[in-house]
N, C-alpha and C positions, 0 to 999 in steps of 0.2 A: 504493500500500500504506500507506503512514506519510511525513506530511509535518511536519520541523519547523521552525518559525521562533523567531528572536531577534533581541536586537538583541547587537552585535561594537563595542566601540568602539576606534577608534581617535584617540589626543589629543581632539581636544576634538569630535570628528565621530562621529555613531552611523550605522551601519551595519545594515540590516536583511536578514538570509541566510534562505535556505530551503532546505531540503535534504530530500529525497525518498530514502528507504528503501524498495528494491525488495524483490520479493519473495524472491530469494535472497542479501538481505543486504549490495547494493552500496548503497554512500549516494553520490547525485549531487547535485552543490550547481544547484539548477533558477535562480534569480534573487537581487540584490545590487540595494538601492535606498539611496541615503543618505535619514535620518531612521528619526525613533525609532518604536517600537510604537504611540505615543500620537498618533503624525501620522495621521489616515483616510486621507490624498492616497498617502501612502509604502504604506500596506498595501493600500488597495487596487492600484497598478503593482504591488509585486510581487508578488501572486496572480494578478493578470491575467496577465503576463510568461510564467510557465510553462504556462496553457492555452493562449495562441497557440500553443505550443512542442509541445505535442501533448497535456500535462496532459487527460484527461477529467473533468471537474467532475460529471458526471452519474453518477458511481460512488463508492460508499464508500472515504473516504478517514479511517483515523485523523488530528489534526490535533495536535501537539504545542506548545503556546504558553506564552510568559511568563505571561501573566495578564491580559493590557494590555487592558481593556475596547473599546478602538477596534479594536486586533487582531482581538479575541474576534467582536466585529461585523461586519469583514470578510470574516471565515473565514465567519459563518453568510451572511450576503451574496452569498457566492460560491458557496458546498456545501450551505446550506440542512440538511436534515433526515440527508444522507446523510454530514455530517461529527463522528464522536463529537469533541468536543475533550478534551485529554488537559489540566489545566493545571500546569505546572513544577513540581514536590514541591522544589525545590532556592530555587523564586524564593517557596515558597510559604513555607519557614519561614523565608526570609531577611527576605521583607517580615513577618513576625509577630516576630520578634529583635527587628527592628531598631527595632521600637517600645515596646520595655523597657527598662527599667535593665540596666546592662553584668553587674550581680550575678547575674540571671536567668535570661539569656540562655543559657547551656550547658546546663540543668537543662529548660527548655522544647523544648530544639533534641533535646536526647534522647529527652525523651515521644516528641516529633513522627515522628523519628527510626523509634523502637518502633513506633510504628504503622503509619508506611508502611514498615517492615520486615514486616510480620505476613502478607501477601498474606492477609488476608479482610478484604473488604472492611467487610462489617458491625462485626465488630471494630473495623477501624481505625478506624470514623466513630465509636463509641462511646468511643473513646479521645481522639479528636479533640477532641469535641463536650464531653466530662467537660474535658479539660483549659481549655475555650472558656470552660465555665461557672467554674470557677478563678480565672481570670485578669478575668472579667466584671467585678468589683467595683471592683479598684485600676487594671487596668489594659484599661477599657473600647475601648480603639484596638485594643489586640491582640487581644481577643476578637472586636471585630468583622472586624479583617484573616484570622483564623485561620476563621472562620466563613463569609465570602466566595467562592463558587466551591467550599466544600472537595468536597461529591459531585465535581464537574468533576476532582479532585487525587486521585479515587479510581477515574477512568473504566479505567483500564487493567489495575487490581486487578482490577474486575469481568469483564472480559474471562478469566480463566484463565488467561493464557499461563503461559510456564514465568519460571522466579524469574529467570531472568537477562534474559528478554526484557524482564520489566517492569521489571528495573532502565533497560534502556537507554531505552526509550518512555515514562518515569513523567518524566523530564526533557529541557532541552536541554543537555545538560552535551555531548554530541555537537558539534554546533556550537563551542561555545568549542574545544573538543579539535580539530576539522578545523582552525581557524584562528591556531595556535597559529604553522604556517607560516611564516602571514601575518605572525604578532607580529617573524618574527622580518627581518621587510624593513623594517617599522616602525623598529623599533629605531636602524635603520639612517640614518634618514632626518631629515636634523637641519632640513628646515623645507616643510611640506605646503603645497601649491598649490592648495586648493579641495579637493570633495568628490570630484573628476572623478578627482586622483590616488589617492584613498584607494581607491576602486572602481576604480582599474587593477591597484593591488597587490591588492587584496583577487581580484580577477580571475584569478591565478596557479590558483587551486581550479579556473577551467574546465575548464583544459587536464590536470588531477589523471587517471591511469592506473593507480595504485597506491594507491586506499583501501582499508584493510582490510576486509573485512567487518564487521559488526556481529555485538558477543556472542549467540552462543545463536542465530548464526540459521537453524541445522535446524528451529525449530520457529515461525518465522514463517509457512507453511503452517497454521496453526489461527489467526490472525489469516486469513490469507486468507480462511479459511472462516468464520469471524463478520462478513466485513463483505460477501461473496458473500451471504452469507442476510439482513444490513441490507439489500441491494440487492433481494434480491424482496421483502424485506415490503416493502417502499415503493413498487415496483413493481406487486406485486398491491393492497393499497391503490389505486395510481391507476388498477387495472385492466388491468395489461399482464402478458399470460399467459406467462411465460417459454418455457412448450412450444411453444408454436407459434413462438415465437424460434427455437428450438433445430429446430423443425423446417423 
């Protein structure tokens, strides 16, 4: 249904999680690889990890990502045409912040804010794009970070769903919250042994029986059915008659 990735860091080790949003709103953490978004070697093991596990790669899958180009890469790599990526609205104005003066920074974080507040799409990209052009002149980095991927940071706008589901699928802010857990064995822990410990503790979410459900999720059913109907246009596209499937 909806897969997210991040990276989790703990001390001085990053942590890359994936976690799989079913259809009636359980979130199960599928795979944990130490290294960051930007390693190919780390993103590709952990999207391989959960298809051996039974993952169908040949179905549309929403894909929820920081931003991280080599991510980005893998994801299409593995899911090709049939994975909309959704990119981080949280990592998107954080990476646009944090390449302005400290004076700026709250007055931009708020446009940005507004607009992926607005659920229309077209809206928000015109809000986006007005503020991109703003910021163009003095502060040419941030216009180019805010401009980067932003359709990609509107993918789930587009979709319809209802205001709360796009709150929770417009980000990975899910992930940090699953693992907050985890923060707290860390804490605990006055000196790590390699990355092999971090992924033992971080490992505590396998054996997890009691996540909540995800906000709003009666109405993850109309996601099912946008990415059902992804699956036959791509399908019919390559020719495969879904009727005679069904029959």
């Amino acid at each position: 249904m909806a897969l997210q990735i991040d990276e989790v860091h703990f001390a001085e080790h990053v942590v890359l999680a994936a976690v799989e949003i079913d259809v009636d709103g359980t979130k199960h953490p599928l795979g944990l690889r130490e290294g960051a978004s930007e390693n190919a070697a780390a993103c590709r093991a952990l999207l391989e990890d959960p298809i051996e596990r039974g993952l169908n790669p040949n179905r549309a899958i929403l894909v929820v990502i920081d931003g991280a180009k080599t991510l980005r890469r893998a994801v299409l790599d593995t899911f090709g045409e049939r994975a909309p990526i959704q990119r981080c609205q949280a990592h998107k104005k954080r990476n646009v912040t944090d390449t302005l003066p400290e004076r700026m920074r709250a007055s931009v974080r708020t446009v940005m804010n507004q607009a992926y507040a607005s659920h229309d799409p077209k809206r928000a990209r015109r809000s986006l794009e007005s503020l991109a052009h703003k910021l163009e002149s003095a502060h040419p980095g941030a216009a180019a970070s805010l401009r980067e991927g932003v359709d990609e940071s509107l993918t789930v706008m587009v979709l319809h769903l209802s205001e709360g589901l796009e709150r929770v699928l417009s980000s990975t802010n899910l992930i940090e919250n699953l693992f907050s857990r985890v923060r707290e064995i860390v804490r605990r822990v006055k000196r790590w042994h390699g990355g092999s410990m971090i992924l033992r503790a971080a490992g505590v979410l396998e054996a997890e029986r009691h996540f909540r459900k995800v906000a709003d999720y009666r109405a993850l059913p109309r996601l099912a059915a946008v990415l059902r109907a992804r699956d036959v246009s791509i399908d019919r596209g390559r020719g495969v008659d879904h009727r005679k499937q069904v029959a």
